[in-house]
C-alpha positions, 0 to 999 in steps of 0.5 A: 900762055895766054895773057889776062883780058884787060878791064876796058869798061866800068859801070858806075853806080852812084848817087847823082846830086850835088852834095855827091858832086865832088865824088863823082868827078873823082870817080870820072877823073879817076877812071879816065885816067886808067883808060877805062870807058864809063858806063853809067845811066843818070837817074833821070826817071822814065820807063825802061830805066831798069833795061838800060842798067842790065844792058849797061851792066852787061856791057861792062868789064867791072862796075862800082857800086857806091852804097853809102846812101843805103838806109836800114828799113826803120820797121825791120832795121834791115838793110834793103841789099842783098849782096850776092858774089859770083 
Protein backbone atom coordinates (compact mmCIF):
# COMPACT_ATOMS: atom_id res chain seq x y z
CA UNK A 1 0.00 0.00 0.00
CA UNK A 2 1.12 3.16 -1.01
CA UNK A 3 1.92 5.68 1.74
CA UNK A 4 -0.01 9.16 1.89
CA UNK A 5 2.09 11.99 0.37
CA UNK A 6 3.51 14.15 3.28
CA UNK A 7 2.25 18.15 3.42
CA UNK A 8 5.76 19.88 2.83
CA UNK A 9 4.41 23.53 2.06
CA UNK A 10 1.76 25.83 3.44
CA UNK A 11 0.68 29.03 2.07
CA UNK A 12 -0.22 31.83 4.43
CA UNK A 13 -2.77 34.18 4.12
CA UNK A 14 -2.87 36.79 6.52
CA UNK A 15 -3.16 40.24 7.80
CA UNK A 16 0.49 41.56 7.67
CA UNK A 17 0.29 44.85 10.34
CA UNK A 18 1.67 45.19 13.55
CA UNK A 19 -1.40 44.73 15.68
CA UNK A 20 -1.31 41.16 13.94
CA UNK A 21 2.22 40.92 14.53
CA UNK A 22 2.49 38.56 17.54
CA UNK A 23 0.15 36.22 15.25
CA UNK A 24 2.13 35.87 12.52
CA UNK A 25 5.01 34.84 14.17
CA UNK A 26 3.29 31.98 16.08
CA UNK A 27 2.07 30.81 12.53
CA UNK A 28 5.74 31.06 11.37
CA UNK A 29 7.10 29.51 14.47
CA UNK A 30 4.46 27.13 14.54
CA UNK A 31 4.76 26.03 10.91
CA UNK A 32 8.53 25.58 11.08
CA UNK A 33 8.79 23.58 13.66
CA UNK A 34 6.53 20.98 11.77
CA UNK A 35 9.08 21.12 8.99
CA UNK A 36 6.70 22.54 6.62
CA UNK A 37 8.35 25.45 3.87
CA UNK A 38 5.91 29.01 3.93
CA UNK A 39 4.57 30.39 1.16
CA UNK A 40 3.41 33.75 1.42
CA UNK A 41 3.16 36.83 -0.46
CA UNK A 42 3.55 40.20 1.70
CA UNK A 43 1.07 42.86 1.02
CA UNK A 44 3.20 44.87 -0.52
CA UNK A 45 0.91 46.41 -3.44
CA UNK A 46 2.22 46.44 -7.08
CA UNK A 47 1.16 44.76 -10.25
CA UNK A 48 0.62 41.14 -10.84
CA UNK A 49 0.15 40.68 -6.91
CA UNK A 50 -2.96 38.56 -7.64
CA UNK A 51 -0.42 35.90 -10.14
CA UNK A 52 2.02 35.96 -7.46
CA UNK A 53 -0.70 34.40 -5.00
CA UNK A 54 -2.33 31.63 -7.62
CA UNK A 55 1.25 30.87 -8.29
CA UNK A 56 1.88 30.42 -4.64
CA UNK A 57 -1.44 28.72 -3.95
CA UNK A 58 -0.60 26.42 -6.36
CA UNK A 59 2.79 25.49 -5.37
CA UNK A 60 1.62 24.77 -2.10
CA UNK A 61 0.32 21.39 -0.16
CA UNK A 62 -2.22 23.36 2.09
CA UNK A 63 -2.68 27.03 2.71
CA UNK A 64 -4.15 28.89 5.97
CA UNK A 65 -6.63 31.45 5.55
CA UNK A 66 -7.07 33.87 8.55
CA UNK A 67 -10.44 35.65 8.14
CA UNK A 68 -10.98 37.21 11.13
CA UNK A 69 -10.39 40.90 9.18
CA UNK A 70 -13.63 40.19 7.22
CA UNK A 71 -16.42 42.97 7.50
CA UNK A 72 -20.01 42.76 6.54
CA UNK A 73 -20.88 45.21 3.60
CA UNK A 74 -22.57 47.90 5.60
CA UNK A 75 -25.52 48.20 2.49
CA UNK A 76 -26.24 44.74 2.29
CA UNK A 77 -24.59 43.23 5.51
CA UNK A 78 -23.08 40.71 3.71
CA UNK A 79 -20.02 39.10 3.91
CA UNK A 80 -17.96 39.67 1.07
CA UNK A 81 -16.28 35.40 0.97
CA UNK A 82 -17.44 33.17 -0.66
CA UNK A 83 -16.29 29.70 0.54
CA UNK A 84 -16.26 27.14 -1.95
CA UNK A 85 -14.88 23.31 -0.65
CA UNK A 86 -13.33 21.09 -3.21
Amino acid sequence: MPRPRRIESVFLNIPYDEAFEKLYLAYIVGLTQLGLRINAVLAVPNQGRLGRIIDQIEQSDFSIHDLSRIESCPVSSLVPYRVVPY
